[in-house]
C-alpha positions as CSV (number, residue, x, y, z in Angstrom):
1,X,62.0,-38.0,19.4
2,X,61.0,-41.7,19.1
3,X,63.4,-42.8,21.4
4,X,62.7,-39.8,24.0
5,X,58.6,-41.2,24.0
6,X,59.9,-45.0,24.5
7,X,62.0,-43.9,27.2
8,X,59.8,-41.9,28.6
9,X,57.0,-44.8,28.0
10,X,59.5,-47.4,29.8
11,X,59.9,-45.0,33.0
12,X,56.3,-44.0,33.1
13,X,55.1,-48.5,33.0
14,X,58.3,-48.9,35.6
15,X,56.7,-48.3,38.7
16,X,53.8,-50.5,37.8
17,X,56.1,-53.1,36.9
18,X,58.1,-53.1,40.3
19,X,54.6,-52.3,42.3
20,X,53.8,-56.1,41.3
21,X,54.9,-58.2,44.1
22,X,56.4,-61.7,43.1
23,X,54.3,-65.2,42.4
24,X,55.7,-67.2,45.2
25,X,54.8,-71.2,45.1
26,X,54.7,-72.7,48.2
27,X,55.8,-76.6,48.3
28,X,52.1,-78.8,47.8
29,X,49.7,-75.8,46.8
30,X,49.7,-76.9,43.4
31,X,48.0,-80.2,43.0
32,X,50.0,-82.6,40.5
33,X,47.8,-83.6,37.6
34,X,46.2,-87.0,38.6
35,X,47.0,-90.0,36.3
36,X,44.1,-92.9,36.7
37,X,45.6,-95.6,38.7
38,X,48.9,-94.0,39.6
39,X,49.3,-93.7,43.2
40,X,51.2,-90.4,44.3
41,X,52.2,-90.1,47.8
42,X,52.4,-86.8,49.5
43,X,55.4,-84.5,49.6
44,X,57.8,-85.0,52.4
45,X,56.6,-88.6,53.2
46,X,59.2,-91.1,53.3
47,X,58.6,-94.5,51.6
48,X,59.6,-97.5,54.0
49,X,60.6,-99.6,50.8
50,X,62.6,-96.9,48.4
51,X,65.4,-98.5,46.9
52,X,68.4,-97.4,47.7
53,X,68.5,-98.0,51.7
54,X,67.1,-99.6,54.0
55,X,64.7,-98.0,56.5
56,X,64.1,-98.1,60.3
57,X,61.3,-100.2,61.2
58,X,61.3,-100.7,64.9
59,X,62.8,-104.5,65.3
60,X,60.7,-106.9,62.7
61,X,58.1,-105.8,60.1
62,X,60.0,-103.2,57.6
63,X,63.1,-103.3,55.5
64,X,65.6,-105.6,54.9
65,X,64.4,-109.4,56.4
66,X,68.1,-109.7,57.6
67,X,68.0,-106.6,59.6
68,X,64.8,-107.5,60.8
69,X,65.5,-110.8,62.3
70,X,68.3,-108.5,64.5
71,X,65.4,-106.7,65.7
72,X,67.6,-103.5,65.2
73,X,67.6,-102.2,61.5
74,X,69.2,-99.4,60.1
75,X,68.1,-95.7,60.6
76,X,65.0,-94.1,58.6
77,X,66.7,-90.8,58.0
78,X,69.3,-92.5,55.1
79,X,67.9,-89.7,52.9
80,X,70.2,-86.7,54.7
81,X,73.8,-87.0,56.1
82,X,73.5,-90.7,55.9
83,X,72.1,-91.1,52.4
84,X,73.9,-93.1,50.0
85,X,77.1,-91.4,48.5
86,X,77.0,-90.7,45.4
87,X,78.8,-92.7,43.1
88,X,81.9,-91.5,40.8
89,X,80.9,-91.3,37.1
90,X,83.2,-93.5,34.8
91,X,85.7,-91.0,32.9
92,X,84.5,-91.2,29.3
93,X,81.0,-92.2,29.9
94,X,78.2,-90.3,28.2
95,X,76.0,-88.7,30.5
96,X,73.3,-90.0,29.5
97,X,74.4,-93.3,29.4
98,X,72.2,-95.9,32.2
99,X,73.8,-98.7,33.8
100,X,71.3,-101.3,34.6
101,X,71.8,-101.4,38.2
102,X,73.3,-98.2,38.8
103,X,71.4,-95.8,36.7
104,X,72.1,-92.5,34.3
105,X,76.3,-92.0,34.0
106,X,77.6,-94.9,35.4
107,X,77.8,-96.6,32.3
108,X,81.3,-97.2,30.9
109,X,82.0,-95.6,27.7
110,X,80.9,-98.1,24.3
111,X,83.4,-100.8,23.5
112,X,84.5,-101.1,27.3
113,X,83.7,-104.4,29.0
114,X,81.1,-104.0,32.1
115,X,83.1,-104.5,35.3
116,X,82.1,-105.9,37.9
117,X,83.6,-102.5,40.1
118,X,84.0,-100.3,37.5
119,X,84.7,-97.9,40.2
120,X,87.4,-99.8,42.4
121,X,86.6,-101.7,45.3
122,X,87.0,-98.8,47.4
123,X,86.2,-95.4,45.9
124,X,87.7,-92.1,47.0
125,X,85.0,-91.3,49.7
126,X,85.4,-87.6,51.0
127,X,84.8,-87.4,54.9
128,X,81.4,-85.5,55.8
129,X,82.4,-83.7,59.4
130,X,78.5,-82.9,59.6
131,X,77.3,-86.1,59.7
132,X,80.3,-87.8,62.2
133,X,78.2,-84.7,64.5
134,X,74.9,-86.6,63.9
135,X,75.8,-89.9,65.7
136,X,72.5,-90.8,67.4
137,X,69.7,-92.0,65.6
138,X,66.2,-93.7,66.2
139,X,65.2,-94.0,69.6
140,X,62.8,-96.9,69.4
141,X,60.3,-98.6,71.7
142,X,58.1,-101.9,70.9
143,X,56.5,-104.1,73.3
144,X,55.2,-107.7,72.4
145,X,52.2,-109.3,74.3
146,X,51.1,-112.9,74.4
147,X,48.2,-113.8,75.9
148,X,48.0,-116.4,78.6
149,X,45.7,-118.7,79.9
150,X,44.7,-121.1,83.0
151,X,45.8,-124.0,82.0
152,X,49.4,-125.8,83.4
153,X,51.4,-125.1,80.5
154,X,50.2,-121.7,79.3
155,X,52.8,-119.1,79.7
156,X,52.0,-115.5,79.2
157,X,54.6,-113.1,77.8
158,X,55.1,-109.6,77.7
159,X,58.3,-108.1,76.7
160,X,59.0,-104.3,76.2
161,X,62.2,-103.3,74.4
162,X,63.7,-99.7,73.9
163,X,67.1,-99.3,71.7
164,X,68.6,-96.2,70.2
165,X,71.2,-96.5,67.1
166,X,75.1,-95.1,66.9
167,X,76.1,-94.7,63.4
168,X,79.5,-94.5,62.1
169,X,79.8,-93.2,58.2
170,X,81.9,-94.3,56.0
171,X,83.1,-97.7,57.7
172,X,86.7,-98.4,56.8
173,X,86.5,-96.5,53.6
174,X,83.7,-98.7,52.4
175,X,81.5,-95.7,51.6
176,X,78.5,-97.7,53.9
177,X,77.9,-96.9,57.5
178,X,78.7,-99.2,60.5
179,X,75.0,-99.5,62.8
180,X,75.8,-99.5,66.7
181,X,72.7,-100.5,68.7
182,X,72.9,-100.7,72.0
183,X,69.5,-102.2,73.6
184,X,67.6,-103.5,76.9
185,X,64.6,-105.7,76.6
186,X,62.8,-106.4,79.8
187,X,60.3,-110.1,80.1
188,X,57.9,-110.9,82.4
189,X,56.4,-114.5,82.4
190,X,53.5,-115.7,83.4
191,X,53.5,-119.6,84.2
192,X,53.4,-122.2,84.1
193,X,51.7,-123.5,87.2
194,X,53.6,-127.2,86.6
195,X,54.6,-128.9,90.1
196,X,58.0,-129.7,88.2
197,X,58.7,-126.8,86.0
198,X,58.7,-123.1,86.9
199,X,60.3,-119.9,85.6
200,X,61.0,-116.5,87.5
201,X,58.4,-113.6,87.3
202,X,60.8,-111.4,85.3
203,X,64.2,-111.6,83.0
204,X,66.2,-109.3,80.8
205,X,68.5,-109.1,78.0
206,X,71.2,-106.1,77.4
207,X,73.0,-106.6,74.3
208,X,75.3,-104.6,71.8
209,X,74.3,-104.8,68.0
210,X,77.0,-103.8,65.2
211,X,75.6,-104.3,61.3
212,X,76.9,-103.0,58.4
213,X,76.0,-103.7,54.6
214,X,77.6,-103.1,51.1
215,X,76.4,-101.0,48.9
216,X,72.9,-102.2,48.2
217,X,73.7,-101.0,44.1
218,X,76.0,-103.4,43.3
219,X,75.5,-106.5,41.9
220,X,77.2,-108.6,44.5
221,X,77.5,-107.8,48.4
222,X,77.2,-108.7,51.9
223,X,75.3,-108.4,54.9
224,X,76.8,-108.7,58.3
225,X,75.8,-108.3,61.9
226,X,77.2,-109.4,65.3
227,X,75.8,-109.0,68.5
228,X,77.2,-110.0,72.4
229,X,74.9,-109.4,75.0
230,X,73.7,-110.4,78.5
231,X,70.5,-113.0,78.8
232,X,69.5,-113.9,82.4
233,X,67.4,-113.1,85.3
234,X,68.2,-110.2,88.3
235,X,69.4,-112.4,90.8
236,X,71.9,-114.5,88.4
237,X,74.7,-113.9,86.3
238,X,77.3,-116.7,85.4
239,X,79.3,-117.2,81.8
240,X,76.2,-118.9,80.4
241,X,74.5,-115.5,80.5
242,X,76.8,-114.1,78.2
243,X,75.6,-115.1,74.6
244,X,77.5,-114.2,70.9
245,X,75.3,-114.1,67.7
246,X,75.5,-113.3,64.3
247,X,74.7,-113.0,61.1
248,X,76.6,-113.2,57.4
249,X,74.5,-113.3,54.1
250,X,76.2,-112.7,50.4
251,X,73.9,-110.6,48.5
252,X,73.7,-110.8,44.4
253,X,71.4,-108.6,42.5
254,X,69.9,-111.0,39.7
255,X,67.4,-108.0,38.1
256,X,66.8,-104.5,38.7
257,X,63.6,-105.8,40.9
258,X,65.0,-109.3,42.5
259,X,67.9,-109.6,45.0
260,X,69.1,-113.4,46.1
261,X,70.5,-113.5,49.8
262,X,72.2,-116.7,50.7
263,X,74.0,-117.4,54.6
264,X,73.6,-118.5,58.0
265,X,72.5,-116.7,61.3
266,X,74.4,-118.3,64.1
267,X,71.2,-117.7,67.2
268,X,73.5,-119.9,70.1
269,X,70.5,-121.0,71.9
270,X,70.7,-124.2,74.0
271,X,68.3,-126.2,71.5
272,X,69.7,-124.7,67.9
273,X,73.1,-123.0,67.6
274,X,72.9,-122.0,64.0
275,X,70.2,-121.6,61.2
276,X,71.0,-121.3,57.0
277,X,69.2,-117.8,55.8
278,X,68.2,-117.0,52.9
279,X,66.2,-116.2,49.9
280,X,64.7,-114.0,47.5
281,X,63.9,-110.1,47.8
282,X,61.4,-109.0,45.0
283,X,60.2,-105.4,44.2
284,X,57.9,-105.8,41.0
285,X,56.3,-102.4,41.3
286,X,56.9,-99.5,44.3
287,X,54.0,-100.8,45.8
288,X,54.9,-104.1,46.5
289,X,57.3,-105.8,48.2
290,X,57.9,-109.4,48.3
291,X,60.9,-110.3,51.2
292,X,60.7,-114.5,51.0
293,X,63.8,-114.9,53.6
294,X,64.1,-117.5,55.8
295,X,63.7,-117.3,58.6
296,X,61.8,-114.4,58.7
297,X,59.9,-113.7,55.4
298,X,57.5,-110.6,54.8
299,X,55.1,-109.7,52.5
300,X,54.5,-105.7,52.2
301,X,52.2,-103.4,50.0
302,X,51.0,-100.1,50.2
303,X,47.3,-99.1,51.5
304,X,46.8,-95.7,51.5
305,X,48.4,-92.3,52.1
306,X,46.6,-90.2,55.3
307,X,48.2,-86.7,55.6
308,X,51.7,-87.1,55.0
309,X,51.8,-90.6,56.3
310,X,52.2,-93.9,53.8
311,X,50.3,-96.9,55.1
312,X,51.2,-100.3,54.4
313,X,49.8,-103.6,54.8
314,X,52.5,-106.7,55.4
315,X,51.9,-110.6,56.2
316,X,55.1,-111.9,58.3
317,X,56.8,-114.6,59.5
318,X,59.1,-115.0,61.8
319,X,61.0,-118.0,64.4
320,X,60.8,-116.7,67.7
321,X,61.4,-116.5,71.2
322,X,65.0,-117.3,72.9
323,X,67.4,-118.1,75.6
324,X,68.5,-117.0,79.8
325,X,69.8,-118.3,82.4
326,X,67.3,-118.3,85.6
327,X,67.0,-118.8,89.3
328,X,64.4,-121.7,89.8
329,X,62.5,-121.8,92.2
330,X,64.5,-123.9,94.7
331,X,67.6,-121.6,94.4
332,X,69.6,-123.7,91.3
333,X,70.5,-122.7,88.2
334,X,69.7,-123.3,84.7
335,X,69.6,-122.3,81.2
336,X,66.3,-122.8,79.5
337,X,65.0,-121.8,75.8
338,X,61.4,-120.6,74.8
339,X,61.1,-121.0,71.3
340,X,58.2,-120.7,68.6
341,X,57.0,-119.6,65.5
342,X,55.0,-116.2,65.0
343,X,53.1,-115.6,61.8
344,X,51.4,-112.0,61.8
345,X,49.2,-109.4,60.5
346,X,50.0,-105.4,60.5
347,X,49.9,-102.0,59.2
348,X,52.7,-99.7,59.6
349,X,53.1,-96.1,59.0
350,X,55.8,-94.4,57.7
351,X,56.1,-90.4,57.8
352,X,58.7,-87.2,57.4
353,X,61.3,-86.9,59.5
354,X,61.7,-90.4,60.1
355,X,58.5,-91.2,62.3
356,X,57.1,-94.5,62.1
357,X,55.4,-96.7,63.9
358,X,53.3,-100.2,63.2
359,X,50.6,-102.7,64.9
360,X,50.1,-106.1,64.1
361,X,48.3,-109.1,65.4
362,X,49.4,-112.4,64.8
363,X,49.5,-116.4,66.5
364,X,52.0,-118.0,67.8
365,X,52.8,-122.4,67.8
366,X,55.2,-124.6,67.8
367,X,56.0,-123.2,71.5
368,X,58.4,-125.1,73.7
369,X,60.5,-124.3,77.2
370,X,63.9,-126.3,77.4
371,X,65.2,-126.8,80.4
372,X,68.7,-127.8,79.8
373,X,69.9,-129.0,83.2
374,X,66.5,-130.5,84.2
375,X,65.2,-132.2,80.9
376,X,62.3,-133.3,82.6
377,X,60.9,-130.3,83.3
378,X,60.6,-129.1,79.5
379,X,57.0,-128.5,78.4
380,X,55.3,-127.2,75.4
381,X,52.9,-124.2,76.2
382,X,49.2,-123.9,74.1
383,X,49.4,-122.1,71.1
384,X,48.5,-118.5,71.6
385,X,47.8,-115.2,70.0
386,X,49.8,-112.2,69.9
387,X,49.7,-108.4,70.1
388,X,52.7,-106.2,69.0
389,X,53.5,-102.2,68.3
390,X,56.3,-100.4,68.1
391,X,57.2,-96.7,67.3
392,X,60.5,-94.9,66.7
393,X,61.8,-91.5,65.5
């Protein structure tokens, strides 16, 4: 009789129960409780200085200094088909065991030495068909203005660049991608009004960028980039116009928060073939990001978030300009350099799905044209300010 009323009770409550539709969350309704002075940025936004990659920033304020001094860094989107891989747990080890510099189950079991690649040089990476399909990445566009003036030697400059990037997973086995960035950049000059020194109205540079870097978790690595491309004006071309640069830095993680970065960048220009980079990268909190690299240091932290979009603040440094063969004036040829030095002030933006974009204001010195078949028509141009944005996706 007893078990008759509960059954009865149980069918009599069951449509009620299966009359109550589901609690479904939805992604952000729920606030997360606020801790005082924490910051918390938004779901779905991407931070431009999470370890563990480096972001796109269109050509020079974001990510690695290296990268930026290319001009070309790696792709935003690292978080999806070409996120990291993970890394093979040591057989034995505990998983709760933390690594230093590798984190939770990396650790080799107690009583076994730390080695350097406790994982082999060259782990067992499995190939990922998906993201060979997803080749093409960031489409980017900047443009650079710097202001002219009336005088003989000003020169004004504006030069608008647009690249896209190729990536190649798994680069010989290496477990890192191989960047290919093709890219155009079209100048237009303005001066100087000399009687013996003159440049054409316009110039370009096509060029080809590969880069590749080691896996930025272990303690020691490398950073390589080569680039051949075509410098000159539209109504020359000769062997000068082709130029070969590049880039090789050894990396070595000193702390969890501080990276050293020792090499050269090889810039063949006319006046300086090759220039030693490196430094120090220091991360003492998420918010703040310390890149002292020569020759193009930064200094980043984070603003604000609006929306789903994290704003930084950077102060950046960075050795400018470079080098074409032109048409003078009087129909000869020559190779000429315009270099300087650019120290600058921004904000950049970084959002889901890879958008991001930046402004920054900044003044140029140290300015000189070389003119390497007519010496005497080198001249330095006024220092000058500068006006720079760039957005990619």
């Amino acid at each position: 009789m007893v078990a008759s009323c509960s059954i009865g009770l149980a069918l009599a409550l069951a449509p009620v129960a299966f009359a109550q539709p589901p609690t479904i969350t939805f992604p952000g309704t729920t606030p997360a409780p606020s801790v005082p002075g924490a910051i918390t940025p938004p779901a779905g936004a991407v931070n431009p200085y999470a370890a563990g990659g480096v972001p796109f920033d269109p050509y020079s304020p974001q990510g690695s200094a290296a990268y930026s001094f290319w001009s070309t860094n790696p792709p935003s989107n690292t978080a999806g088909a070409f996120g990291q891989p993970a890394l093979p747990s040591v057989p034995g080890a505990s998983p709760t065991a933390t690594s230093p510099y590798l984190g939770p189950g990396y650790a080799p079991p107690a009583g076994q030495p730390q080695a350097l690649f406790p994982n082999g040089m060259f782990g067992e990476q499995a190939f990922d068909y998906q993201s060979a399909l997803r080749l093409i990445q960031d489409p980017r566009l900047r443009h650079t203005y710097l202001v002219g003036g009336e005088d003989l030697t000003d020169l004004g400059i504006n030069d608008t660049e647009a690249a896209v990037t190729f990536t190649i997973p798994n680069f010989l086995t290496t477990g890192q991608p191989l960047y290919i960035s093709p890219a155009f950049a079209l100048h237009l000059w303005d001066g100087p009004k000399l009687p013996n020194a003159d440049l054409p109205p316009n110039a370009y540079s096509a060029y080809l960028d590969g880069q590749w870097s080691s896996d930025p978790l272990l303690q020691i690595g490398a950073e390589l980039g080569l680039r051949v491309g075509v410098y000159t004006g539209f109504n020359l071309i000769n062997s000068h116009s082709l130029r070969v640069q590049g880039l090789a830095l050894g990396t070595a993680r000193l702390t969890p928060t501080l990276q050293a970065k020792l090499g050269v960048v090889y810039l063949n220009r006319n006046d300086i073939k090759i220039l030693p980079a490196g430094g120090l990268l220091w991360t003492p909190t998420p918010q703040v990001r310390f890149d002292i690299f020569f020759p193009q240091p930064k200094l980043a932290t984070y603003l604000t978030t609006v929306g789903r979009y994290e704003v930084w603040g950077y102060l950046a440094g960075e050795y400018g300009g470079g080098a074409w063969t032109i048409e003078r004036a009087d129909g000869s040829d020559n190779r000429i350099d315009i270099n300087d030095v650019r120290v600058s002030l921004g904000i950049e933006w970084t959002g889901p799905r890879g958008f991001h974009g930046f402004v920054e204001g900044g003044y140029v010195f140290k300015r000189t044209v070389l003119y390497v078949e007519d010496p005497a028509a080198t001249f330095h141009p006024d220092d000058t300010w500068m006006i720079r944005a760039g957005i990619s996706y």
